[in-house]
PDB file of N, CA, C and O in Angstrom:
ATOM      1  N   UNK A   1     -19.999 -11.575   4.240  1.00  0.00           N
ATOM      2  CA  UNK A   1     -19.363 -11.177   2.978  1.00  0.00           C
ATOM      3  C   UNK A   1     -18.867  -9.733   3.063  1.00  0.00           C
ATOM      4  O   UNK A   1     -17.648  -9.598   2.954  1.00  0.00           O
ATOM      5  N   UNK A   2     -19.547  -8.711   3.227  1.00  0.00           N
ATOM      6  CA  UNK A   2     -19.592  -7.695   4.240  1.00  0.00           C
ATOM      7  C   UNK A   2     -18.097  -7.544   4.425  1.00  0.00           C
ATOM      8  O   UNK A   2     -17.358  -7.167   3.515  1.00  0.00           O
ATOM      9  N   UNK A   3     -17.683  -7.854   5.646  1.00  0.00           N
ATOM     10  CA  UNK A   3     -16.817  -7.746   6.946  1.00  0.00           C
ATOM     11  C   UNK A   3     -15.608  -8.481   5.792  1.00  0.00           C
ATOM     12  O   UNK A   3     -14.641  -7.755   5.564  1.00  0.00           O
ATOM     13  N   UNK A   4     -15.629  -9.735   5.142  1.00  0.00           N
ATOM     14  CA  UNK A   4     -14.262 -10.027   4.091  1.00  0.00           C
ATOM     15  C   UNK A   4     -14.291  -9.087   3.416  1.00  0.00           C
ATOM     16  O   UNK A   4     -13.298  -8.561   3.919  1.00  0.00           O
ATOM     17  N   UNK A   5     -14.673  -8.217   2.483  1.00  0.00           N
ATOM     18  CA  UNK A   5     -14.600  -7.626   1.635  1.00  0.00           C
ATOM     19  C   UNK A   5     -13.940  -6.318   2.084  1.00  0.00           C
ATOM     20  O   UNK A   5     -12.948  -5.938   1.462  1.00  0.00           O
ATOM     21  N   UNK A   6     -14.455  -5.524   3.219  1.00  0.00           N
ATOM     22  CA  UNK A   6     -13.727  -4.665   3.678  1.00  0.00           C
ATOM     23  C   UNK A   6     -12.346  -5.192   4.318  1.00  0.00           C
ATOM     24  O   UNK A   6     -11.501  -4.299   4.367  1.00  0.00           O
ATOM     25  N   UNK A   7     -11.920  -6.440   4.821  1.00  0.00           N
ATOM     26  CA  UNK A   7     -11.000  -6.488   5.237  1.00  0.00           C
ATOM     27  C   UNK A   7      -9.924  -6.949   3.982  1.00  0.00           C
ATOM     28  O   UNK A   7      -8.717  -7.060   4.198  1.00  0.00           O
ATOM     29  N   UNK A   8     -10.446  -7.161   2.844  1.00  0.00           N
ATOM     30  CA  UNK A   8      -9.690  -7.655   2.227  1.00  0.00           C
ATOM     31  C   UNK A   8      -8.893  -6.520   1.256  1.00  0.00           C
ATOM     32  O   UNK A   8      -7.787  -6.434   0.721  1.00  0.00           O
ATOM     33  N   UNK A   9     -10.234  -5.628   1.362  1.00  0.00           N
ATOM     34  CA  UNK A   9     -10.079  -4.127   1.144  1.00  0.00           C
ATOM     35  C   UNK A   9      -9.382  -3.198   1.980  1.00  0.00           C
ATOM     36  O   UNK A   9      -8.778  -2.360   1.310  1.00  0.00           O
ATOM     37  N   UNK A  10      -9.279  -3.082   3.036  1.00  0.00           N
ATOM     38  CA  UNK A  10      -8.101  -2.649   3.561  1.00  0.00           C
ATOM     39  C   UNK A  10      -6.694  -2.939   3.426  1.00  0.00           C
ATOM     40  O   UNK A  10      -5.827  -2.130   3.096  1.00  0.00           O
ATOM     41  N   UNK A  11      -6.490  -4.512   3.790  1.00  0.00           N
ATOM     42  CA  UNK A  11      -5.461  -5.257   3.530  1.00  0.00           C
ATOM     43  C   UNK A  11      -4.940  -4.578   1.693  1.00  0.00           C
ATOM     44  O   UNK A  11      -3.797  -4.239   1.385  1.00  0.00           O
ATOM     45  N   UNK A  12      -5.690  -4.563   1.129  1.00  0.00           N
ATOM     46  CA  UNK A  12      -5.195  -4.178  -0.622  1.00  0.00           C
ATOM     47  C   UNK A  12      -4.793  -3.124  -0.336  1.00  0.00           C
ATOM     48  O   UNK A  12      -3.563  -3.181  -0.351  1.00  0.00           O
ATOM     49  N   UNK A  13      -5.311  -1.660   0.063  1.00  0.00           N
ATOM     50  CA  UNK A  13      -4.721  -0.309   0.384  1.00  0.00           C
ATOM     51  C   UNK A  13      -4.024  -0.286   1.180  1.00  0.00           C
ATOM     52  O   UNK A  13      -3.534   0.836   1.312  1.00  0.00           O
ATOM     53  N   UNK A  14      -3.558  -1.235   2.083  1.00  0.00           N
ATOM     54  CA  UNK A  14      -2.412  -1.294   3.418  1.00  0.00           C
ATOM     55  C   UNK A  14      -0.845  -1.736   2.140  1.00  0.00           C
ATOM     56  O   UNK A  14       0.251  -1.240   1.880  1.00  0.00           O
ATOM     57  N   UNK A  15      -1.538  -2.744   1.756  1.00  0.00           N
ATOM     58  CA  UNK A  15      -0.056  -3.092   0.582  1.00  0.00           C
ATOM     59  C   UNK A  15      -0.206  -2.168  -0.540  1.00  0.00           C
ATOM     60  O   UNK A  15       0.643  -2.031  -1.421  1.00  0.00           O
ATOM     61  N   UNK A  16      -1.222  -1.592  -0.483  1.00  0.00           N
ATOM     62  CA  UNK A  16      -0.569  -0.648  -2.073  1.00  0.00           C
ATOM     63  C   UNK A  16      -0.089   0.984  -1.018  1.00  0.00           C
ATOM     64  O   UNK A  16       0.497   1.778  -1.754  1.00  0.00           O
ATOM     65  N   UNK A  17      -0.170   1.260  -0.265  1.00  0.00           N
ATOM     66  CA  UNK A  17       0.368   2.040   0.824  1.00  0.00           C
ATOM     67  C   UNK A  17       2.248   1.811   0.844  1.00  0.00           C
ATOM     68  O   UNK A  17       3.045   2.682   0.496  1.00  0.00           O
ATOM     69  N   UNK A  18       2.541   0.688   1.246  1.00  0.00           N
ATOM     70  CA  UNK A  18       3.551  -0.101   1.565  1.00  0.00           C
ATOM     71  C   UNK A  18       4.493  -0.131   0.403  1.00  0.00           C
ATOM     72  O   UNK A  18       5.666   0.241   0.452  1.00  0.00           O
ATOM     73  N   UNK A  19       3.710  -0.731  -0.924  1.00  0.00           N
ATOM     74  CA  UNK A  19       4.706  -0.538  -2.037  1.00  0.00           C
ATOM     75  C   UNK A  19       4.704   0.894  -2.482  1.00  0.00           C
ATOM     76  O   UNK A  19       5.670   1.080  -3.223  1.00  0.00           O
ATOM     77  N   UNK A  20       3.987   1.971  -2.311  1.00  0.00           N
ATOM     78  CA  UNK A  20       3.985   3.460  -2.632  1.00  0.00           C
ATOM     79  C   UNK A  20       5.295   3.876  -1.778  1.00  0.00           C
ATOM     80  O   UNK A  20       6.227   4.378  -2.407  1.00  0.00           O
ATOM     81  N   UNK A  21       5.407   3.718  -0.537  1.00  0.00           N
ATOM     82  CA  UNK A  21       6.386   4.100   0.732  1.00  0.00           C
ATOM     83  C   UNK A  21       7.393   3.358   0.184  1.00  0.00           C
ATOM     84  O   UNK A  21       8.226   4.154  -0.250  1.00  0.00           O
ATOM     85  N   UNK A  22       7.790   2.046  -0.045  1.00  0.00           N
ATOM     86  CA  UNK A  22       9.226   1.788  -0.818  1.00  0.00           C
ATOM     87  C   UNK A  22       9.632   2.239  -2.127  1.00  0.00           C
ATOM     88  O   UNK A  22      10.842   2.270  -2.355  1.00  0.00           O
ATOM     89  N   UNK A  23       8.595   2.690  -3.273  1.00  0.00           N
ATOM     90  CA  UNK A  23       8.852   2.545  -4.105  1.00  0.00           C
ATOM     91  C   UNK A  23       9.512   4.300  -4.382  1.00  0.00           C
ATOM     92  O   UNK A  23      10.470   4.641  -5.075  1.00  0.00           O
ATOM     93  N   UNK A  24       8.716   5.026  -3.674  1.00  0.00           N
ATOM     94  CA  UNK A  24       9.340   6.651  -3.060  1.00  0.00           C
ATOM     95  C   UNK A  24      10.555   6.617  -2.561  1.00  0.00           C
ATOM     96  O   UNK A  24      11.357   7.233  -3.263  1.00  0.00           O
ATOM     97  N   UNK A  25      11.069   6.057  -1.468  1.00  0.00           N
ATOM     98  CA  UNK A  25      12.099   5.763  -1.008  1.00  0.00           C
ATOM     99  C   UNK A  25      13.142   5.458  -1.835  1.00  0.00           C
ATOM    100  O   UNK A  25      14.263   5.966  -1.811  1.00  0.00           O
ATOM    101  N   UNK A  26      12.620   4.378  -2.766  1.00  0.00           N
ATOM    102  CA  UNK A  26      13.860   3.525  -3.764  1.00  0.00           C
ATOM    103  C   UNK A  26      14.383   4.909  -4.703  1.00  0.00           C
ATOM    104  O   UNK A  26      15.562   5.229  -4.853  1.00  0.00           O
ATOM    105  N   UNK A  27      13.391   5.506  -5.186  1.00  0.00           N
ATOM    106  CA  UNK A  27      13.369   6.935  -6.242  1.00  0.00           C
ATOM    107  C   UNK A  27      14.029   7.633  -5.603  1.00  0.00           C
ATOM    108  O   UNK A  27      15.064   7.936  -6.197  1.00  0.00           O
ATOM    109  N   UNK A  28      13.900   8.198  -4.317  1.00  0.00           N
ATOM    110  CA  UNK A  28      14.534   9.285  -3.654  1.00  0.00           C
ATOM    111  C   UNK A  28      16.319   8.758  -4.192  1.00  0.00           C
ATOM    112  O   UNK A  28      17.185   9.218  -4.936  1.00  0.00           O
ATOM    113  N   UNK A  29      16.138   7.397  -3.185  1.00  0.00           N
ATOM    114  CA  UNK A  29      17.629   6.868  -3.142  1.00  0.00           C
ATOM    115  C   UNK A  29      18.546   6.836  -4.390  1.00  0.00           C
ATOM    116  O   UNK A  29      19.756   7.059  -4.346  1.00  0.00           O
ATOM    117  N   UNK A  30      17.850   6.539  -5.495  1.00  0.00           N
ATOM    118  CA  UNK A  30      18.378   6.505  -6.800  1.00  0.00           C
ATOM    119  C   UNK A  30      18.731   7.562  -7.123  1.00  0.00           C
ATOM    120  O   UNK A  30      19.920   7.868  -7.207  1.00  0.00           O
ATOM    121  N   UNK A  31      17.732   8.369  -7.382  1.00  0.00           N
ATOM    122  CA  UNK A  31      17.960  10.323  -7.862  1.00  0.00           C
ATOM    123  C   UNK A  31      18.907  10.805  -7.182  1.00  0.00           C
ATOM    124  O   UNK A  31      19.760  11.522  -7.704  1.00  0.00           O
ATOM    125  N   UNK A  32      18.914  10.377  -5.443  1.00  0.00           N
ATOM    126  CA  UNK A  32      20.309  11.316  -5.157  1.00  0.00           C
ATOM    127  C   UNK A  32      21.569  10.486  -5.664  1.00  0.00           C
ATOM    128  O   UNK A  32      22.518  10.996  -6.260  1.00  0.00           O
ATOM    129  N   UNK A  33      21.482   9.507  -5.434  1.00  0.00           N
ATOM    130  CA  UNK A  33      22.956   8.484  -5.779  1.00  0.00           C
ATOM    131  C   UNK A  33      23.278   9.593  -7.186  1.00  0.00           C
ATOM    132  O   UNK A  33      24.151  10.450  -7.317  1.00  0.00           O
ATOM    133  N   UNK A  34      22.188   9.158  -8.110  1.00  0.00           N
ATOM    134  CA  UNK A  34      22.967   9.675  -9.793  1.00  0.00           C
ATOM    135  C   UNK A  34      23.387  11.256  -9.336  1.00  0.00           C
ATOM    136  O   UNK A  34      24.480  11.640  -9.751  1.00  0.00           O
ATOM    137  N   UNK A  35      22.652  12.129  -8.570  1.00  0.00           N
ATOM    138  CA  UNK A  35      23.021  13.377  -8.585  1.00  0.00           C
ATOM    139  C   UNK A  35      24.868  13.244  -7.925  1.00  0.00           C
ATOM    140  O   UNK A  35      25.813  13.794  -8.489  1.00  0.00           O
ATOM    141  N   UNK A  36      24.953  12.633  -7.014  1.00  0.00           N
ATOM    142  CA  UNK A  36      25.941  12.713  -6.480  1.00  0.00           C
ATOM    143  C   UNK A  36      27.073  12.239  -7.458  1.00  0.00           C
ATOM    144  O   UNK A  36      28.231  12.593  -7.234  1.00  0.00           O
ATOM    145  N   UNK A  37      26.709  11.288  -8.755  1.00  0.00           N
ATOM    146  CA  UNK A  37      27.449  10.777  -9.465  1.00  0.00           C
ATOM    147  C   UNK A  37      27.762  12.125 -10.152  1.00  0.00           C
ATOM    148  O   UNK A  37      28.902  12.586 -10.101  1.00  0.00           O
ATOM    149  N   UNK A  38      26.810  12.725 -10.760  1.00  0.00           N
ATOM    150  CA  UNK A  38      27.632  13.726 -11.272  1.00  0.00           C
ATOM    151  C   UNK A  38      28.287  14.837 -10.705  1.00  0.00           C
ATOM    152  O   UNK A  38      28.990  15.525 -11.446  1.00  0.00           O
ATOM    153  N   UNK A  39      28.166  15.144  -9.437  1.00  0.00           N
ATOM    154  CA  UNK A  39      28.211  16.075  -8.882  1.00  0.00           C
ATOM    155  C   UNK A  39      29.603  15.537  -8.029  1.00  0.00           C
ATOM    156  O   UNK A  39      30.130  16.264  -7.187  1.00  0.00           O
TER     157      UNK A  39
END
């Protein structure tokens, strides 16, 4: 039970890692697009 739990626990912080890293990315990408819109 042990050994699932940590792996299942990793696996959860590996994907909440993963959607943090796209979801930064997507923000970056957006914020500059609009800056460039006005700019």
């Amino acid at each position: 039970m042990t050994y699932v739990a940590l792996d299942g626990y990793s696996i959860l912080i590996t994907i909440l890692n993963i959607v943090a890293i796209i979801g930064i990315g997507a923000l970056v990408v957006y914020l500059v697009r609009k800056y460039h819109k006005k700019a």
